[in-house]
N, C-alpha and C positions, 0 to 999 in steps of 0.2 A: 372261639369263645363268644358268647351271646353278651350282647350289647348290654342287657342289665346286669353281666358284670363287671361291667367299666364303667369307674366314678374319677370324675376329677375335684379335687381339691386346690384352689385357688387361695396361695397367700399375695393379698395386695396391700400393699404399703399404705399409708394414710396419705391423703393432703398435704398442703403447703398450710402450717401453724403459724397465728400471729403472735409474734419473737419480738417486739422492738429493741428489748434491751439486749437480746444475744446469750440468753440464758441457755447454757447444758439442762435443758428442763427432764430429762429422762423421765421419772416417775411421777414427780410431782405432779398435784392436782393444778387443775383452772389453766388450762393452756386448749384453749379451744382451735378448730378451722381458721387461715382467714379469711377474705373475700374470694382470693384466689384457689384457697384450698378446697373452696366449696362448690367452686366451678368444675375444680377436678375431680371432685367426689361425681358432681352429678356424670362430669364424662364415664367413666368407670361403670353407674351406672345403666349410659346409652350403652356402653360398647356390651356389656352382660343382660341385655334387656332380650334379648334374641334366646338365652341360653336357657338349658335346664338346669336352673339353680330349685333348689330344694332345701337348702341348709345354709343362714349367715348367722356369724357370729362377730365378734369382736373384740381385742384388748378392752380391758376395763376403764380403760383414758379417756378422757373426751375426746381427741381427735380420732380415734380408732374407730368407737360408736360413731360419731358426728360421720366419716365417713361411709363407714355400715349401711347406714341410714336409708340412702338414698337407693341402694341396689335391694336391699331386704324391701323396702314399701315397692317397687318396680314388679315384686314376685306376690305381694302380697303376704309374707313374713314379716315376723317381729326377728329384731337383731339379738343375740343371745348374747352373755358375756362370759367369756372366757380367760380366767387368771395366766394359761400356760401361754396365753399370746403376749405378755407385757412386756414392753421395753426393757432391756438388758440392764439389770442394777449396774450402778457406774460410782464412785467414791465422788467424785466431780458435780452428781448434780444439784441446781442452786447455783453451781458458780459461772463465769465466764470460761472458756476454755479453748483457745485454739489459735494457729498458728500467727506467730506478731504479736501477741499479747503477752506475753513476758512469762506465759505461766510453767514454761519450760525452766528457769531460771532461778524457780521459787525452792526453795531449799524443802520446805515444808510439802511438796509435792512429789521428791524424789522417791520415793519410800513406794510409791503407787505405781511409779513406772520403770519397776528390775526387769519385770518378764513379761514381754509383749506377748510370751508365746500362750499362757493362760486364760487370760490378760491378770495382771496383777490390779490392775483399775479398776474391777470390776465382776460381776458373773461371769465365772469359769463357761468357755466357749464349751466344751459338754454338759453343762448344765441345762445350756440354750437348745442344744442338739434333744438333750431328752426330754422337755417337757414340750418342745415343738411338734419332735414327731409323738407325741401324745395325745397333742391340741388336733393332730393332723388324722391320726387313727379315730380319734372320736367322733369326726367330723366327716370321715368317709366312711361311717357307720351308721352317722347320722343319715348321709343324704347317697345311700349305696345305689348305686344301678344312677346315679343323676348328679349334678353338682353343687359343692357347697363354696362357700366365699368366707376365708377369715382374714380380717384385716389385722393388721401387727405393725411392725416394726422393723425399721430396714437391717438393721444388725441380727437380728433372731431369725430373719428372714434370710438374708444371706448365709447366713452362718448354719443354717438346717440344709440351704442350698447344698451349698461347696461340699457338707459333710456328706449325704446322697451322693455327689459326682467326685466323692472321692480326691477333693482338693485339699490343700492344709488348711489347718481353720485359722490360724492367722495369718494376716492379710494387712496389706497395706488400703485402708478406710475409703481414698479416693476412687481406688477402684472396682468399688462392688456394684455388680448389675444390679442396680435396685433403686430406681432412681420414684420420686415422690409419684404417689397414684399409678405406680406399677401393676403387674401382676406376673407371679412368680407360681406357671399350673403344674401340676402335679396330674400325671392318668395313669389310674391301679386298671388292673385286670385281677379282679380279685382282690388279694389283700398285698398284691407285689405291684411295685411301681415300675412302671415300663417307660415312660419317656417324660423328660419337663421341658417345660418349654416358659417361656417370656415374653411380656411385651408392654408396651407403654402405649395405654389409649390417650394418654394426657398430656403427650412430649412436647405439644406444642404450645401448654401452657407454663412448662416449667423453666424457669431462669435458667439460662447456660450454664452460670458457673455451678448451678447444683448436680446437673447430669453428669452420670459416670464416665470419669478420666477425667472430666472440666478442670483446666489450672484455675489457682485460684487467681480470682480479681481481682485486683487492689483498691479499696471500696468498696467491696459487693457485701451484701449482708452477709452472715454470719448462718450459718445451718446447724443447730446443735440439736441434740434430740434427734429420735430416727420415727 
């Protein structure tokens, strides 16, 4: 097969978001980069600055764009926005939400969490599968025979993962390969995906306890949103 049939598609996680107060911010607006997220944005774009990108897009969110950003101007592209990249609706967001914090407890919360297997919290894990691999079809049509870059979000991104390698889509959260300013590549031969691969240009800027498996630390900030 001739090399301008081989496209990869690059889904990369955003940044590190400034959270002070520890918000489940999922969809909501005004949740920018923070200082460190921007650092990691720029890595992401050193480490794809060598590459043939041809196509970036991005969640509609500010951190999604904000990390775009920096690898679409590296190629000379403008960053596109694409709806089927956004963070997983969640009933939760706005609130506080995670473990210690009592919200396990709340009677008013129970109702959201029968069936992990759906999730009942939230956008059905197929829902995420199909408009992903949608975002992802568009985007290795966009930039065929060369590669594109779309940023999202670590649940939408796992969760199109594991369904590709034929995993179950629910999953215990701690442990999704998908850790902040990741990249989760995808290489078609044609219109068929032949191999994914992974990797973190940013690992050495991201807090322990947020990388995958990390137990959590007693004190550490709070990571809500993906």
């Amino acid at each position: 097969m001739s090399g301008s049939d081989r496209t990869v598609v690059h889904l990369v996680r955003h940044g590190e978001v400034a959270n002070p107060e520890g918000i489940l911010y999922g969809r909501l607006p005004g949740y920018h980069l923070s200082e460190l997220g921007r650092r990691m944005a720029d890595r992401v774009a050193e480490h794809l600055a060598d590459r043939d990108v041809a196509h970036v897009a991005a969640s509609p969110l500010e951190r999604a764009q904000e990390t775009a950003e920096p690898v679409a101007k590296a190629h000379g592209l403008d960053v596109g926005s694409d709806a089927r990249l956004i963070e997983a609706g969640n009933v939760f967001q706005g609130k506080t939400f995670g473990v210690g914090d009592g919200a396990l407890r709340r009677p008013g919360n129970w109702r959201h969490l029968v069936n992990p297997f759906r999730p009942s919290w939230g956008e059905s894990y197929i829902d995420q599968v199909v408009r992903m691999m949608r975002a992802m079809d568009a985007a290795k049509e966009a930039a065929r025979g060369h590669e594109a870059v779309l940023v999202s979000h670590q649940l939408p991104i796992w969760i199109v993962r594991s369904y590709l390698e034929r995993r179950h889509l629910w999953h215990d959260p701690r442990r999704r390969q998908c850790t902040l300013a990741s990249l989760t590549s995808f290489t078609y031969e044609g219109d068929r995906i032949v191999s994914v691969g992974y990797s973190e240009p940013a690992r050495d800027l991201v807090p322990p306890h947020l990388l995958a498996g990390a137990k959590k630390v007693k004190g550490s900030a709070k990571a809500f949103g993906a």
